[in-house]
C-alpha positions as CSV (number, residue, x, y, z in Angstrom):
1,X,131.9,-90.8,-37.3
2,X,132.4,-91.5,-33.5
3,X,134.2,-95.0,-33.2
4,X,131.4,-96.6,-31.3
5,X,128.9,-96.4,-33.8
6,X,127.8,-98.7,-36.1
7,X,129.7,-98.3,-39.4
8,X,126.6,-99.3,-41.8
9,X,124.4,-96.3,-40.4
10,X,126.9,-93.5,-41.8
11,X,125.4,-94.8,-45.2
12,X,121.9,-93.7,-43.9
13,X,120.3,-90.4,-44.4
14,X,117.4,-89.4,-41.4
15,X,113.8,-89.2,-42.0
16,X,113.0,-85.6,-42.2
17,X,109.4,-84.4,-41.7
18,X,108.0,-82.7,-44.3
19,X,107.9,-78.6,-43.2
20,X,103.7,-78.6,-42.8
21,X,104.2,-81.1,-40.4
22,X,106.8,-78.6,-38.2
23,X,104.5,-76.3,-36.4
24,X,107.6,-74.8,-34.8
25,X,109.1,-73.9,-37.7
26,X,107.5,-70.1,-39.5
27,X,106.0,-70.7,-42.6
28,X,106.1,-67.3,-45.2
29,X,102.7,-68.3,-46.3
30,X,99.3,-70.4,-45.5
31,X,100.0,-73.2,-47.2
32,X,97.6,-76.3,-48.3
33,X,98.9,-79.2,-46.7
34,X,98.1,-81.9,-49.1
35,X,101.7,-83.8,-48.9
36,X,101.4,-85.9,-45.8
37,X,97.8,-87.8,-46.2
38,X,96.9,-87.0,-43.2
39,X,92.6,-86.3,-42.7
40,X,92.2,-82.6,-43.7
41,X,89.5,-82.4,-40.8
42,X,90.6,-81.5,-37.7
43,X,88.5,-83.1,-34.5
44,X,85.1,-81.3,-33.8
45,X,85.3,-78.8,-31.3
46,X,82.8,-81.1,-28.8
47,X,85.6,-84.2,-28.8
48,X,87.9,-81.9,-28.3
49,X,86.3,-80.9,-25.1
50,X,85.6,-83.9,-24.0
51,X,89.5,-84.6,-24.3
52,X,90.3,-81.1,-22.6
53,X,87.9,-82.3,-19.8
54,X,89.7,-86.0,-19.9
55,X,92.7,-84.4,-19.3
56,X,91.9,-81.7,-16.5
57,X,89.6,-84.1,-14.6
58,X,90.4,-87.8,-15.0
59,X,94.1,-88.6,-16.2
60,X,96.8,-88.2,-13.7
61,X,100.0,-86.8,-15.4
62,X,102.3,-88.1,-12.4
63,X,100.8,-91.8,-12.9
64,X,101.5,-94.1,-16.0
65,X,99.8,-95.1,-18.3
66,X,97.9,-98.4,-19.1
67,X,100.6,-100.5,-20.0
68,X,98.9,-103.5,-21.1
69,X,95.6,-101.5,-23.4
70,X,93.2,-103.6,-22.6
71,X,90.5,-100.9,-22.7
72,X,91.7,-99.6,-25.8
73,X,92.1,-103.1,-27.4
74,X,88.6,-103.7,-26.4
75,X,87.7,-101.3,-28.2
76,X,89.3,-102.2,-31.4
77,X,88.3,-105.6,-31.4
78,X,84.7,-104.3,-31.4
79,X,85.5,-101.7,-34.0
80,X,87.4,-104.2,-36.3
81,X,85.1,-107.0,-35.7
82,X,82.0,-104.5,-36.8
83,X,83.9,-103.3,-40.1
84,X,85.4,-106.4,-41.1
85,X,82.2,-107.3,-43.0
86,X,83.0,-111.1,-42.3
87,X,80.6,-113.4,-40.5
88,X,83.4,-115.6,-39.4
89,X,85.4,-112.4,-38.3
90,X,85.8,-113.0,-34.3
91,X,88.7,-110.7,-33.3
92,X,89.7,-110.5,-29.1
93,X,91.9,-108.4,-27.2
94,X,94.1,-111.4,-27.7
95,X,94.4,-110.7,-31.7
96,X,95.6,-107.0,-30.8
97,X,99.1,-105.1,-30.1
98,X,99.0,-101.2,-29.9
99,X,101.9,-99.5,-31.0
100,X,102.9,-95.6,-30.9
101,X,102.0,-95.2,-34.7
102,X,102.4,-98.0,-37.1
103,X,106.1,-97.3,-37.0
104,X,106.7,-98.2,-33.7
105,X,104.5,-102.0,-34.4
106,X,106.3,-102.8,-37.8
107,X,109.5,-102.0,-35.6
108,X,108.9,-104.3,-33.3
109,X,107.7,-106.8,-36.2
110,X,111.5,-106.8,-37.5
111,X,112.8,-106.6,-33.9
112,X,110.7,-110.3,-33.8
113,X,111.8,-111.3,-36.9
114,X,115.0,-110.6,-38.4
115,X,117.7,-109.3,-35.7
116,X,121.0,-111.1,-35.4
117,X,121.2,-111.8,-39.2
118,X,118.3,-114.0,-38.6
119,X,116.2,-112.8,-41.8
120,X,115.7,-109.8,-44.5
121,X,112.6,-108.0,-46.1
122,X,111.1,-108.1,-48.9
123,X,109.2,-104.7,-50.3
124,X,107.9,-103.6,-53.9
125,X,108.6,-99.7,-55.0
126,X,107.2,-97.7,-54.4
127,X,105.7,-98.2,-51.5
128,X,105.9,-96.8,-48.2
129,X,109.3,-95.8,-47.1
130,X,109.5,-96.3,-43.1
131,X,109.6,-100.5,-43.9
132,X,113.1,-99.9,-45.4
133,X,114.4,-97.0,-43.3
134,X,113.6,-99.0,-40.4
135,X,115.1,-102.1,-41.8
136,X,118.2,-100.7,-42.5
137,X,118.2,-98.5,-38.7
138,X,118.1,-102.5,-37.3
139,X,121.0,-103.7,-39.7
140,X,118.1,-105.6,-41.8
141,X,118.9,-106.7,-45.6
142,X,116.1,-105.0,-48.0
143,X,115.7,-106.6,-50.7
144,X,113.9,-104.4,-53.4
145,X,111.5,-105.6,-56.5
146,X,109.5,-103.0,-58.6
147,X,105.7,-102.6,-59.7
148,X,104.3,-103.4,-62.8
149,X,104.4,-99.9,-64.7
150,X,100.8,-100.0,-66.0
151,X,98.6,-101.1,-63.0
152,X,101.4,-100.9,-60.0
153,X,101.1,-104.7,-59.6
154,X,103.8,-106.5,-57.6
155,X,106.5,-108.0,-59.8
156,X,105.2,-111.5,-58.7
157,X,108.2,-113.3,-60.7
158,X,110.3,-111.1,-59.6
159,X,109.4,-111.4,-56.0
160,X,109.5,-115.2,-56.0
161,X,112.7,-115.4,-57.7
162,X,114.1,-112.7,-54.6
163,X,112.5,-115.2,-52.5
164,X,114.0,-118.3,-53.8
165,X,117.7,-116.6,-54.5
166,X,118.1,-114.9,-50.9
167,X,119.4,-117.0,-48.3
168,X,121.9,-115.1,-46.7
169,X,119.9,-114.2,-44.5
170,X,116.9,-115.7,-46.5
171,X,113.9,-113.4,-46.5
172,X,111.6,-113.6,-43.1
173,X,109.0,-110.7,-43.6
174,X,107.2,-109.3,-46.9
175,X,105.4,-106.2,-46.8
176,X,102.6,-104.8,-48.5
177,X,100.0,-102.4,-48.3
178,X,96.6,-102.5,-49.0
179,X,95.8,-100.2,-51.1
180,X,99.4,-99.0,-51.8
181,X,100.8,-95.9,-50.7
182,X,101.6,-93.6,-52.9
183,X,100.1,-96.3,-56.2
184,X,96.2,-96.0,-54.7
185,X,95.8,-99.6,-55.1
186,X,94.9,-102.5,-54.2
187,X,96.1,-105.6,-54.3
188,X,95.5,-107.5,-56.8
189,X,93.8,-111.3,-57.2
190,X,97.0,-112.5,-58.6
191,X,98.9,-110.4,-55.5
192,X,96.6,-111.7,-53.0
193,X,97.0,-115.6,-54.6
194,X,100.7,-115.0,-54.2
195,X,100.3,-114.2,-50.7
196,X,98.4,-117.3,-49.7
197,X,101.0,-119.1,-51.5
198,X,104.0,-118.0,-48.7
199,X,105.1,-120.5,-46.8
200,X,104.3,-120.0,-42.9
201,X,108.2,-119.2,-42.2
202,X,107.9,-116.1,-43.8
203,X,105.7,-112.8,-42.1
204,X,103.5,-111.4,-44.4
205,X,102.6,-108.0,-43.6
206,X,99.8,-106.3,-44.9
207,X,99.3,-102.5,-44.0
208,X,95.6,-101.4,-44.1
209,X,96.4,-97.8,-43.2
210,X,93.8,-96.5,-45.8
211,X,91.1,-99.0,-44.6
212,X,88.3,-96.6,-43.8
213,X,88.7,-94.9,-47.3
214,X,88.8,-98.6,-49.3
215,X,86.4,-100.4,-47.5
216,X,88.8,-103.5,-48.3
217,X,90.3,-105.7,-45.4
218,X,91.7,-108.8,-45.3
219,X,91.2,-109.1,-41.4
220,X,89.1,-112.0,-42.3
221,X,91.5,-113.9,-43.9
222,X,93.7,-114.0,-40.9
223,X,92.4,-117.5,-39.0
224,X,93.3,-119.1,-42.6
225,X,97.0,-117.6,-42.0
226,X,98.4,-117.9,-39.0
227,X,101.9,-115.6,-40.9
228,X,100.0,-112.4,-41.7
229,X,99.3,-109.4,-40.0
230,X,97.2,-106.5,-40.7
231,X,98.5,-103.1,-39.6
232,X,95.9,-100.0,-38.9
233,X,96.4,-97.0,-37.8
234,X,94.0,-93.7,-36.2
235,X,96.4,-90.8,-38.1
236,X,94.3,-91.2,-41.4
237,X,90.7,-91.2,-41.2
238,X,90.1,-90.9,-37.3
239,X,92.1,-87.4,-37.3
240,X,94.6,-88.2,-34.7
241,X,98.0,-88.0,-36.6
242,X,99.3,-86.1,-33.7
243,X,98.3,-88.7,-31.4
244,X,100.4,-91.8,-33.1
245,X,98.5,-94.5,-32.4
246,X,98.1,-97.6,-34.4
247,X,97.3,-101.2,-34.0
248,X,98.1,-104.8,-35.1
249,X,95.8,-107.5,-35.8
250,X,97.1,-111.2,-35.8
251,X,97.6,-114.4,-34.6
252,X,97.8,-114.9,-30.5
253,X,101.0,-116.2,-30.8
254,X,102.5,-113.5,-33.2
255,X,100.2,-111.0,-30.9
256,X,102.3,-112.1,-27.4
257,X,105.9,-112.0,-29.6
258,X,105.1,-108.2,-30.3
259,X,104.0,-107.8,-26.5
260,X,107.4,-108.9,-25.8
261,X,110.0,-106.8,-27.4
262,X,107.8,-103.2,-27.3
263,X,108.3,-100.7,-25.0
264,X,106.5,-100.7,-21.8
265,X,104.2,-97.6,-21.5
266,X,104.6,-97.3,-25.2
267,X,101.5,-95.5,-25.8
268,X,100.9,-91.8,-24.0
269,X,97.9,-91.8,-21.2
270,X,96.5,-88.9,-23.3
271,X,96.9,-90.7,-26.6
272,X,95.1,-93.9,-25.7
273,X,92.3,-91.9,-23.8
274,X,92.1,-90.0,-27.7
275,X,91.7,-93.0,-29.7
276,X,88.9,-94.5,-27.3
277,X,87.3,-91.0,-27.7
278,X,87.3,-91.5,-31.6
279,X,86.1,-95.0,-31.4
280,X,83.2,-94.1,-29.7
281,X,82.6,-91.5,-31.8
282,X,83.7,-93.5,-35.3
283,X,80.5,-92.3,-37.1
284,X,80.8,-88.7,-36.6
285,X,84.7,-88.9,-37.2
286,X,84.2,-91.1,-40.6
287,X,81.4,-89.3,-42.0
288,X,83.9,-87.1,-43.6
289,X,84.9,-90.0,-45.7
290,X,82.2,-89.7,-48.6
291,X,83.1,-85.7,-49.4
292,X,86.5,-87.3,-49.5
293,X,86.0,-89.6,-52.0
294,X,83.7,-87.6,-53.4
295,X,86.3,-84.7,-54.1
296,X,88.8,-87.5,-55.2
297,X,86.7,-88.1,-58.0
298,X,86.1,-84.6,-59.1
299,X,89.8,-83.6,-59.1
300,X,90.7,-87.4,-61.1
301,X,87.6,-86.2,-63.6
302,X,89.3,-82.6,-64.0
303,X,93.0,-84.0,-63.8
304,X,92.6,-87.2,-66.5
305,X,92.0,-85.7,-69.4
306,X,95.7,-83.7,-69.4
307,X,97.6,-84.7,-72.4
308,X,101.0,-85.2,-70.5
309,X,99.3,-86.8,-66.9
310,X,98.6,-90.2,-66.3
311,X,96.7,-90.9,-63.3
312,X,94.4,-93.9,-62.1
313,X,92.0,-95.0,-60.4
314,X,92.5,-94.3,-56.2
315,X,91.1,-96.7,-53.0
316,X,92.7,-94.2,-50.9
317,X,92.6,-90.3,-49.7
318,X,94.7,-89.5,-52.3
319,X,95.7,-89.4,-56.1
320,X,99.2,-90.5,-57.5
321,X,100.3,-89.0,-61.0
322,X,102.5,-89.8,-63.2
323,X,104.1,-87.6,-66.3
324,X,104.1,-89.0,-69.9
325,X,107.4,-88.9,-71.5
326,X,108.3,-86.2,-73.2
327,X,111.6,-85.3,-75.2
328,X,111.4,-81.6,-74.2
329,X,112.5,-82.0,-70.4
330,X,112.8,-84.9,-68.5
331,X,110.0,-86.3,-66.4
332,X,112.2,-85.8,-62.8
333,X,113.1,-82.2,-63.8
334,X,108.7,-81.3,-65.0
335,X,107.9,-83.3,-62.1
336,X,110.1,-81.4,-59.6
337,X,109.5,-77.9,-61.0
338,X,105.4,-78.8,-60.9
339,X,106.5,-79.3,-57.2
340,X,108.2,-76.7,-56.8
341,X,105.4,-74.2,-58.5
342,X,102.4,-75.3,-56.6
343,X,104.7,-75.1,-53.1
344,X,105.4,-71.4,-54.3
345,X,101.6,-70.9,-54.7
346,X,100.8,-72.3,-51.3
347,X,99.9,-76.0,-52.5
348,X,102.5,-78.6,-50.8
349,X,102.2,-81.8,-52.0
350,X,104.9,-84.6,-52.3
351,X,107.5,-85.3,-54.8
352,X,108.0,-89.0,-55.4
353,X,110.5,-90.8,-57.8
354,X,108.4,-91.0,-61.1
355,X,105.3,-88.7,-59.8
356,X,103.9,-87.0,-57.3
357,X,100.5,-87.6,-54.8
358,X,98.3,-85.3,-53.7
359,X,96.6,-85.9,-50.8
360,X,92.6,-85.1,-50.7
361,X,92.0,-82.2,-49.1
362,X,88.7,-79.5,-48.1
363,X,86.5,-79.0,-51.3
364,X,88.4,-75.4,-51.0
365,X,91.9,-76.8,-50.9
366,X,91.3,-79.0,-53.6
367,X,89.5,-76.3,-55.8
368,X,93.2,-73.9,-55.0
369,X,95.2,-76.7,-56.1
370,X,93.5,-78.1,-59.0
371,X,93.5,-74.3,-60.1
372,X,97.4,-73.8,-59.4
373,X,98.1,-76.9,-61.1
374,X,96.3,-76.6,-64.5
375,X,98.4,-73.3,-64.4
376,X,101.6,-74.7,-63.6
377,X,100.9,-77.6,-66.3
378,X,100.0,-75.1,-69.3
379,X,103.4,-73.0,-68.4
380,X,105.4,-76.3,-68.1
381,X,107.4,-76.7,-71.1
382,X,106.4,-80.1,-71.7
């Protein structure tokens, strides 16, 4: 490795999209893209037209963009103070950071937080991967606790001990996510308890990427808790995973921090001018949300009564399933060759450590891959 690097990041392995979300790259066949849970809805043709138009007549490609989002964060205040479903709920422009994604806001969270061996994370696996890999891009201690294997409950005793042993650096930020990707769940009363039970030194983080699909925020609890933060994000039910916009809700003073240490111009002209687009039209966009969770239920219905799969309950747009044990074949080899068969018969979906989630697609996509993998399961040798 060149002698100016950093010597901890030759340990680390990059993030690699999966190949359905390279549009450069040829694929041999059509596949169903049911591996990245992004919305399997494209935008309707007349708000894409209206952003064609945006873009020919209005934004100025030589000028930057708004720096400071006030428009847009307008915007989400209204939207988030709508949905929260709170009566107390009374979000402002000051409660709101916009990031380039989620990524680029939980970034800038640990940028806040924990550089100069001033803290570590805490995160419970499975659970979404970028809160470690960016961790350890920054230097940042992860410190790791698992899920309870029945319900995918946080190891609460666990997690307190790791909070109560680690003190060099001691642990500054937890993450969840509410529900859990790739789990499907919520959290839980005890989980939630737990939460409120963190002292104010620590950041609790609380990713509400699947919001629009649960129906189940904790935006309202955020004047009681002046350490959490809710991330959202418009690449899941608003349709504008290309886009990468997301947002951060949270105290004023947490709020200016992340203003801080961002980028300036962080967030493409053409990106924010999308995501006002889709807030204005959030009832067209998330009236796709009840097929979703309508097909959900079909393909758990069709799916549960498998003698080898265990699968539960979902609050999100997808399904996670697990393998029962087996002394035939391992579950990592069945699991990986039931990967490996439905990407051959133009179903990807993604391969986790102990299952595999399938993201929710069209009522046609989900017919093809429930088909493909009732197939694959009956010539698995299992």
């Amino acid at each position: 490795m060149l002698p100016f690097i950093r010597s901890d990041l030759a340990q680390l392995t990059a993030y690699k999209p999966h190949p359905s979300s390279n549009s450069t790259e040829p694929l041999a066949i059509q596949f169903d893209r049911l591996d990245t849970n992004e919305s399997s809805y494209d935008l309707p043709p007349e708000i894409k037209e209206q952003l064609a138009w945006t873009f020919q007549q209005i934004i100025e490609s030589n000028r930057y963009p708004d720096g400071e989002h006030e428009t847009l964060k307008e915007a989400i205040a209204q939207y988030v103070n709508e949905s929260a479903r709170y009566s107390s709920c009374a979000v402002t422009t000051a409660n709101i950071s916009v990031g380039n994604g989620s990524d680029e806001l939980i970034r800038s969270l640990l940028i806040a937080t924990c550089l100069g061996g001033e803290g570590s994370v805490l995160v419970a696996n499975p659970t979404f991967s970028m809160y470690a890999i960016l961790a350890q891009t920054l230097g940042i201690p992860v410190v790791s606790v698992g899920r309870d294997e029945s319900n995918f409950e946080i190891d609460l005793k666990a997690a307190q001990s790791a909070l109560e042993e680690t003190q060099n650096p001691p642990i500054r930020v937890v993450f969840v996510v509410h529900p859990n990707s790739p789990t499907a769940n919520c959290l839980t009363a005890a989980e939630l308890t737990w939460l409120k039970s963190l002292p104010e030194e620590i950041l609790v983080v609380i990713d509400e990427a699947y919001f629009e699909f649960s129906q189940t925020t904790l935006v309202g609890e955020l004047a009681q808790h002046p350490n959490w933060v809710v991330l959202r994000t418009f690449s899941k039910a608003f349709r504008l995973a290309a886009m990468r916009v997301g947002y951060c809700v949270g105290h004023p003073d947490a709020i200016s921090i992340l203003e801080k240490v961002r980028l300036p111009y962080n967030v493409p002209r053409f990106s924010i001018t999308a995501a006002l687009i889709a807030l204005q039209n959030h009832q067209l966009l998330l009236s796709s949300i009840p097929e979703t969770l309508s097909e959900r239920s079909q393909l758990i219905a069709a799916l549960s009564p498998h003698p080898a799969l265990e699968i539960r309950a979902s609050d999100t747009n997808f399904i996670y399933l697990r393998l029962k044990p087996n002394a035939l074949q391992s579950t990592e080899v069945a699991l990986k060759s039931l990967n490996q068969t439905l990407k051959s018969e133009g179903t990807l979906i993604r391969l986790l450590p102990g299952g595999l989630r399938i993201t929710i697609g069209t009522p046609t996509e989900n017919t093809r891959t429930l088909k493909r993998l009732q197939i694959a399961l009956e010539n698995l040798e299992y």
